[in-house]
C-alpha positions, 0 to 999 in steps of 0.5 A: 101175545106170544110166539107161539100163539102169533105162529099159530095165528099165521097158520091160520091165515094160510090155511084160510088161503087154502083154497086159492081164492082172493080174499080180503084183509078184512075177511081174513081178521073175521076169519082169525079173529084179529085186526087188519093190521095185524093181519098185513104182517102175518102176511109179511111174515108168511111171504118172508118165510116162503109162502108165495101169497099174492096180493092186489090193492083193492082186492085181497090176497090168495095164496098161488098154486106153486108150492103146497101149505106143506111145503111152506109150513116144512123148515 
């Protein structure tokens, strides 16, 4: 997969956060349409670019309220 395509992909998966509630792993690989493990590092890299998602065993991830998806997505 290319780069661009993986950065397009992560995007995906934040803005399927978007709307600030918990959401699991493998509702999120249905909604990008790839693996759950792929899925836990568009999340690593999400959180290392800034991107304040939350997350808790057995329940899922959500994407908290501090900062906008614009001013995660903006360098």
């Amino acid at each position: 997969m290319s780069t661009s395509l993986r950065a397009h992909k992560a995007g995906e998966v934040l803005a399927a956060l978007g709307d600030y509630q918990v959401t699991t792993g493998a509702e999120l690989a249905a909604t990008v349409k790839v693996s759950e493990r792929t899925i836990y590092r568009y999340i690593r890299q999400l959180r290392a670019a800034g991107a304040p998602i939350l997350s808790e065993a057995g329940m899922g991830y959500q994407l908290k309220r501090e900062r906008s998806k614009r001013e995660v997505a903006q360098p």
